[in-house]
C-alpha positions as CSV (number, residue, x, y, z in Angstrom):
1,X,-5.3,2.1,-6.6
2,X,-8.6,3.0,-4.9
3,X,-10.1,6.2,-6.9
4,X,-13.3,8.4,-5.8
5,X,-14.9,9.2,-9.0
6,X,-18.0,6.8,-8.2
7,X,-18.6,9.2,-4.9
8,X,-18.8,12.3,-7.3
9,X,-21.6,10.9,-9.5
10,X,-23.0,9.4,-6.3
11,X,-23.1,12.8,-4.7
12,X,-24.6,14.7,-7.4
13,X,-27.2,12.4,-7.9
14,X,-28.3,12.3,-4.2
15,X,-28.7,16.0,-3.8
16,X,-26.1,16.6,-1.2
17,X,-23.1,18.6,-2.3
18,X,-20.1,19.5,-0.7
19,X,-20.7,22.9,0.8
20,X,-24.0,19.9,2.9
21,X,-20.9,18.1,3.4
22,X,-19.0,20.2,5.2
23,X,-21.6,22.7,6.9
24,X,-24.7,19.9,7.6
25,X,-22.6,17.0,8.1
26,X,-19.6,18.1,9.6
27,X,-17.4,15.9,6.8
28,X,-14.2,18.2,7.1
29,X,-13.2,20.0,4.2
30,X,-9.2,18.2,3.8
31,X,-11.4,15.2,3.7
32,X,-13.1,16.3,0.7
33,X,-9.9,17.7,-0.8
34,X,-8.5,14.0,-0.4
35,X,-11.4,12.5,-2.3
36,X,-10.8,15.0,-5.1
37,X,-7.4,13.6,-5.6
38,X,-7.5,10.6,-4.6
39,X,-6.2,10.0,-1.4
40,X,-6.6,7.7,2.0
41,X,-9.6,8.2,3.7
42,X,-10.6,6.2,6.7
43,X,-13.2,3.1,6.9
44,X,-14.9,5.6,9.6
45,X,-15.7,8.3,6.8
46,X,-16.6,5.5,3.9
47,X,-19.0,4.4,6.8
48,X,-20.1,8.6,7.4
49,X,-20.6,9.0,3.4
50,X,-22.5,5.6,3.1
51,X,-24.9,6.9,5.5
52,X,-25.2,10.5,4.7
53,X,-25.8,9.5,1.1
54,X,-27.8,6.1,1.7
55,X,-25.3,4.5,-1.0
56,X,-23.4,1.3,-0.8
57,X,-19.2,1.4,-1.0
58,X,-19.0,0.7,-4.5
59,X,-21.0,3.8,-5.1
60,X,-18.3,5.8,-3.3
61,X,-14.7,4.2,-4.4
62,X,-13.7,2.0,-7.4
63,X,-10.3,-0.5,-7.1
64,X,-8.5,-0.7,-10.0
65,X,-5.1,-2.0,-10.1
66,X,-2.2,-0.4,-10.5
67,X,1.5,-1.1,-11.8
68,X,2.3,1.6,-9.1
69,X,0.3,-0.2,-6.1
70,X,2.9,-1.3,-3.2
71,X,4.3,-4.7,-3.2
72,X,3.2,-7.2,-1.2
């Protein structure tokens, strides 16, 4: 299960919030509603965040496995 809580403390810290997001940046505002809970967001916005916030991925998402992950 990929979870977004790194990109929270990654955002506070960096000065951008999400109101600079959305208005500034153009990062829509169902994206940000599918980092608060958790859900798919493309490699194009990772790439977007990563620049806006001159972070690296693992300062965004976190992988942690799951019982409830799909089969392979």
């Amino acid at each position: 299960m990929i979870v977004y809580e790194p990109f929270w403390k990654t955002l506070k810290a960096s000065g951008e919030s999400t109101y600079t997001l959305i208005n500034k940046h153009r990062i829509s505002s169902a994206t940000i509603d599918k980092l608060r809970k958790n859900k798919p967001v493309t490699t194009t916005t990772l790439n977007d965040l990563c620049r806006i916030l001159s972070c690296r991925i693992e300062d965004i998402l976190l992988y942690i496995p799951s019982d409830s992950d799909q089969k392979l």
